[in-house]
C-alpha angles and dihedrals in degrees: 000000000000109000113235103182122111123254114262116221095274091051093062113153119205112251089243092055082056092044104047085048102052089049096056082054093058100040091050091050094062095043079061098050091046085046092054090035110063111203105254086250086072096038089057090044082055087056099045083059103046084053102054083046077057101043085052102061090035088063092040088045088049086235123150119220149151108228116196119186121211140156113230128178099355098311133083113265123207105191107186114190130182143101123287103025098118085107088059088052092050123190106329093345098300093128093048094048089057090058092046092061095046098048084047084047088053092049098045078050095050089036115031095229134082122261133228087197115162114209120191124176126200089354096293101137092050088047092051092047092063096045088054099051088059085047092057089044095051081057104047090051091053089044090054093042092052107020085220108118112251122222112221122207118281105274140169128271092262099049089050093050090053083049096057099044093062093044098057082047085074138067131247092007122096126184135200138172120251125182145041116280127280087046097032106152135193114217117195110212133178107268106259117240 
């Protein structure tokens, strides 16, 4: 239980006792932040990793396909393009999910941490992101016609989090996730005053 009161007169603590710990608190906040933010030179390692994974099944599977590795808005990106690859992509992205974890499972073996690699094949997952943006728009507009919230279909985490994005984007909406995966939801809803 951390003590919030304020020291009486006999309690007094010495200004460099409040100093050198502040300053422990500080220092161990940004060890934190560099320890949750990888440098992009390791983002990029995780996604030379997570493309030669790629490059592997690719080979085992007989696909042809151009793999580029990126890193993109703080994570390590994997974009494989080609003909023929809709198996890989699999009904409503289930396939490519699947891949996704395991490519993210080859690069936490290689790395020792855990990845926040994003893996997209054929341009699915750009594709996707537009339809649910409108999606999230069509919502929002029902949400602002009725005032009632509106449940949207059961979708993956990376759908959702397109969803949402959109949605704090706009005024007056708010969205949250309800539900346990595989039938995870978002529901728009007016903001509450």
């Amino acid at each position: 239980m951390t003590d919030t009161s304020i020291p009486s007169a006999d309690q007094s603590l010495d200004e460099e006792t409040l100093t050198a710990t502040a300053t422990e608190t500080e220092e161990g906040t940004a060890e934190a932040r560099e320890k949750k933010a990888p440098a992009d030179s390791d983002l990029f390692r995780q996604s030379e990793i997570a493309a030669d994974y790629v490059e592997g099944l690719l080979d085992i599977l007989d696909y042809d396909g151009d793999i580029d590795e990126l890193v993109s808005g703080g994570r390590p990106v994997v974009e494989v393009v080609g003909g023929r690859l809709q198996n890989l992509v699999g009904q409503r992205g289930a396939t490519l999910e699947a891949l996704q974890e395991l490519t993210r499972l080859a690069v936490f073996r290689q790395t020792g941490t855990p990845s926040r690699l994003l893996l997209d094949v054929g341009g699915y997952r750009a594709a996707r992101r537009k339809e649910l943006a409108a999606v999230a728009k069509n919502a929002v507009e029902k949400v602002k016609e009725h005032g009632e919230p509106v449940r949207l279909e059961p979708m993956s985490a990376f759908e959702r989090k397109c969803v949402h994005d959109v949605v704090n984007a706009m005024t007056d909406v708010e969205s949250e996730s309800e539900g346990v995966e595989p039938n995870r939801r978002i529901v728009v809803r007016p903001v509450a005053d």
